[in-house]
N, C-alpha and C positions, 0 to 999 in steps of 0.2 A: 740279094740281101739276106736271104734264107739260107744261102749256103753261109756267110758271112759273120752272121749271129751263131751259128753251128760252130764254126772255129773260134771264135772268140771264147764261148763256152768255155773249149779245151786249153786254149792260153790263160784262162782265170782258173785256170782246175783247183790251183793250189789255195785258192782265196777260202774257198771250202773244205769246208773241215766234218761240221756235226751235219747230220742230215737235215733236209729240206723241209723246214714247216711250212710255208708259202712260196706260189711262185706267181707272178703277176703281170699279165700282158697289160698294159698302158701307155699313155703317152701318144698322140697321132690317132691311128685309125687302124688299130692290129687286126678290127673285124676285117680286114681286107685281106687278109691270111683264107686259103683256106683251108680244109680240114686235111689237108696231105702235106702243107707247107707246114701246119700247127705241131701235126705229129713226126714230120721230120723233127723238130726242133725239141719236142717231149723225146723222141728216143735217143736223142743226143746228150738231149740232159739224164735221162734213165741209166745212159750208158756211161755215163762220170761221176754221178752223183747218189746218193742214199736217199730215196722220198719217204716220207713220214707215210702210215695210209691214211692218215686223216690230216693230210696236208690239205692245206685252201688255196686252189689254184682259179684265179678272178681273169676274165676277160672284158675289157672293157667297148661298148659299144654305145651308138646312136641308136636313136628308136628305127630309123629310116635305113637303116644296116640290116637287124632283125627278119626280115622274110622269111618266109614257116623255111623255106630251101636249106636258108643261111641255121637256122636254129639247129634244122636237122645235123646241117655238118659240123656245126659245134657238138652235137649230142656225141657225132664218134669219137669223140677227142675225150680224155681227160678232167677236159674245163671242168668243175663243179661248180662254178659262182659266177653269175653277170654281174656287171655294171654297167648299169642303164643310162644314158646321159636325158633324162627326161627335161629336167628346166624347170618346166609349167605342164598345167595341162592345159591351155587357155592360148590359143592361138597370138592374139594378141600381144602376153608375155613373149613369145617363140618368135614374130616378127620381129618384136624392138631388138631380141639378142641375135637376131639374122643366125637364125636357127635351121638347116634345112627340112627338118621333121615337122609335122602339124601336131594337132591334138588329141587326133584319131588315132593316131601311127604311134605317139606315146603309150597310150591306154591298149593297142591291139600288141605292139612288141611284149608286152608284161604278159599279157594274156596266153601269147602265142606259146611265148618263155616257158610259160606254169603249167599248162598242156604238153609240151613235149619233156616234161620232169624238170629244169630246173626249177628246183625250192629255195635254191639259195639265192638271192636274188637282194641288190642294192640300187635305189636310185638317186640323183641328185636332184633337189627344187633348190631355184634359187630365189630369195624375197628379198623386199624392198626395192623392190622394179618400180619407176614413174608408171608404170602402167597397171601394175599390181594392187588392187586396192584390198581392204583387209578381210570383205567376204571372199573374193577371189582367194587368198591366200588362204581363207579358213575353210573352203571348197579344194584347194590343192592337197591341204594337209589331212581331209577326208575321202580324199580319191585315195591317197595313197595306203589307209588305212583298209577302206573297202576293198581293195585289190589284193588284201594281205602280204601287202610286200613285207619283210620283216630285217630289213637294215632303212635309213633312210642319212644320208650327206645334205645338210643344207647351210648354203651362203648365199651372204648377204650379196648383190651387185655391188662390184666395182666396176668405174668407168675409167678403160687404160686409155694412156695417152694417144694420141696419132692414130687412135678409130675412129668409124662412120659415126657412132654413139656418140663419143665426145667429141664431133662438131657438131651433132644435131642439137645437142644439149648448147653448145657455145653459142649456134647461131638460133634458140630461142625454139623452135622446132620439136624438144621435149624437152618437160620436166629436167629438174634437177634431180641428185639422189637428196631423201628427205630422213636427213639422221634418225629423228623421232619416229619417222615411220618406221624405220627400218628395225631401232628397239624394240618397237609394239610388235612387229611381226616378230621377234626371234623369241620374244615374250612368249608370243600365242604357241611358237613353235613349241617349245620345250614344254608349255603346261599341255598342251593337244596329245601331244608322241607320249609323253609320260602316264598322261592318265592313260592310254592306251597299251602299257602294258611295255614299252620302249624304255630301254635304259638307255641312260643320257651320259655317254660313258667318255665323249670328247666334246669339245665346245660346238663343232660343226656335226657330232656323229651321234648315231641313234640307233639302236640294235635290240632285236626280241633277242630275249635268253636262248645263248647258244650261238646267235648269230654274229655277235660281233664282229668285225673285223680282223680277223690274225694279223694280217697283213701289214695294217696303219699301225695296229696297237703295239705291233713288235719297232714300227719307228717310233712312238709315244715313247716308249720303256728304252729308246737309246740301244737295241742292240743292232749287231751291223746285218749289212747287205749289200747283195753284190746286181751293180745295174749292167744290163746284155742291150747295144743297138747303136745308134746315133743318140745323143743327148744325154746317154741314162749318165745317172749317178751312182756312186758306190761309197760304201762308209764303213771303216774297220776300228771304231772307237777311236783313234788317236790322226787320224786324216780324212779327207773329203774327196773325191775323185768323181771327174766325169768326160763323157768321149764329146769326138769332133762332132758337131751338130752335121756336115757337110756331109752327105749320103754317098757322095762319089769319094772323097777322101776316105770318110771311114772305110769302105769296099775296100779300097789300096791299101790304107795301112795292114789290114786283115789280113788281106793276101800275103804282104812282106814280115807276115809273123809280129808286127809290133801292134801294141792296144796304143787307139787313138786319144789318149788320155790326158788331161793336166790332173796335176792333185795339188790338193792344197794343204800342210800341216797344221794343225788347230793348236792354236794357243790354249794355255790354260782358262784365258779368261772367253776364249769361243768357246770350251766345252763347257763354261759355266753358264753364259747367255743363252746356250742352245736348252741344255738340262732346264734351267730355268723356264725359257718357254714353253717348252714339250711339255714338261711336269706340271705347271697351271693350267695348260689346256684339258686336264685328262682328270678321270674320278683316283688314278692311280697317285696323283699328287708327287710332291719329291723329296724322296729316302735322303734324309740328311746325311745318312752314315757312308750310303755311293757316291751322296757329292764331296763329302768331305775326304774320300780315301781318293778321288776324281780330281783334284787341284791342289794349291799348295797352301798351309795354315791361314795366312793374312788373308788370300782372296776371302777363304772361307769365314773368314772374321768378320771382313770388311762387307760382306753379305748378306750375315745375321744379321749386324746392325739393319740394314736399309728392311731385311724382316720383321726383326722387332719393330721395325714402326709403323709398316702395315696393318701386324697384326693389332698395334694399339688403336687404327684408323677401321678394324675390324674388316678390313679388305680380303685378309690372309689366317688362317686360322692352322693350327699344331696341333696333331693327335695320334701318339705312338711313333714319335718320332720322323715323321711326315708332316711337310708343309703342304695344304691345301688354299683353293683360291674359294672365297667364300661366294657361293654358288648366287647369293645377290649381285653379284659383279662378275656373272659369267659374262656378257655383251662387250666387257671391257678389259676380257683377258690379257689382251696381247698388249694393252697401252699400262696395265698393272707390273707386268713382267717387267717392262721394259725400263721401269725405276728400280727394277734391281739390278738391270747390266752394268757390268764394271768393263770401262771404254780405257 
């Protein structure tokens, strides 16, 4: 697989052009690399590419991954930035999502993390768990502070189809998800992180100065990238691409020089419903002057209007030429956007 992503690399060479501001291990379980396999793959990319030196290169991991061994071999590598998949810190929480980490193992990977130098360092809580109640959640949200992490990802549960969750929930066995709870927590989230010094800079994302995210905030802001592996995706403004999910196919294509890919061409009115999204999720809001040199006159006509009447419902607010989502109705981003899409 590692020599595999190594070729792939050099058959997307041409996809790159400016140098490397982020490079991002996600998706599966990449902490299963380890630090001979990670840097085979950094000097592949060293050896085709330009890196920034203050490029953010994130790997992402389980707390149960983390052991001082594993940290260490991350430390020779490159990585500068974890992501944590912490959840909870509350065992309870960590059973219902059939988590294999406990509570301890959360709280000792961070620890370990910030001892062996990494500073950069992100984790995920998720609220509005049946099981989650709201000191729970107001103890979550000061673990994470006390620990000084200084990025922090948080969503609400969803319950996908065809899981152990959503039969236990069918067949009575737990709780349902509780919409109003689920408001009050994202509530407490955003007033907790903020007075704490947290910019609240995407609907799901929270960053001390400095910390942000490169990585998300460069998908926020619509510019492209290029995905390496089974699954990833890739985006060069005007199409969508992504490889074979199937680990053994993808290997073969590899081999026979071809990327295992479908792509998709984006309509003008996908590049409007996506800008739209992305830009209400974010403090960055959306440059009317990129959307509008971004599609063709009517959509953009036909867009304003459904604007101007948010803003007259004071959902959507306009300053400097930027549309913003009025930070009252962040909990309801994605269902605000979606009265603007032109279907």
């Amino acid at each position: 697989m590692v020599d595999a992503i190594c070729k792939e690399l050099v058959l997307r060479q041409h996809q790159i052009t400016a140098p490397l501001e982020t490079i991002y291990f996600g998706g599966g379980t990449p902490s299963v690399l380890n630090d001979k396999e990670l840097n085979q793959i950094f000097q592949q990319i060293e050896s085709l590419f330009e890196i920034k030196s203050d490029a953010e290169i994130t790997l992402e991991a389980n707390p149960d991954d983390l052991s001082q061994s594993k940290i260490n071999e991350l430390a020779q590598t490159p990585i500068n930035r974890l992501s944590i998949g912490v959840q909870s810190f509350f065992d309870e929480d960590l059973q219902l999502m059939n988590r294999a980490h406990n509570a301890q193992e959360a709280d000792a990977s961070i620890k370990r993390s910030q001892d062996t130098g990494f500073e950069n360092i992100t984790i995920d809580l998720i609220y509005g768990s049946p099981t989650t109640t709201d000191a729970m959640w107001k103890a979550n949200l000061e673990k994470a502070i006390a620990l000084q992490v200084p990025h922090v990802s948080s969503y609400a549960l969803t319950i996908e189809s065809k899981t152990a969750l959503k039969h236990q929930i069918k067949v009575g066995k737990v709780h349902p998800v509780d919409d109003e709870k689920q408001q009050n927590q994202f509530n407490m989230l955003v007033e907790t992180l903020t007075q704490h010094g947290f910019g609240h800079y995407e609907i799901s994302n929270f960053g001390k100065p400095g910390f942000h995210s490169k990585h998300n905030s460069a998908y926020w802001l619509g510019k492209p990238y290029v995905g390496i592996g089974p699954s990833a995706h890739s985006f060069d403004l005007k199409s969508r691409s992504w490889n074979i999910a199937n680990n053994t196919k993808y290997v073969q294509s590899i081999v026979n020089q071809q990327l295992p890919e479908e792509v998709e061409v984006l309509s003008p009115k996908d590049i409007l419903n996506e800008l739209t999204m992305i830009g209400l999720r974010t403090v960055y809001g959306i440059d009317l002057t990129d959307l509008q040199n971004s599609i063709p006159e009517d959509l953009f006509i036909a867009w304003q209007k459904g604007v101007a009447q948010l803003i007259a419902q004071e959902k959507l607010t306009q300053k400097d030429n930027k549309v913003f989502l009025n930070p009252a109705y962040r909990f309801f981003a994605d269902g605000i956007a979606s009265e603007l899409f032109i279907v």
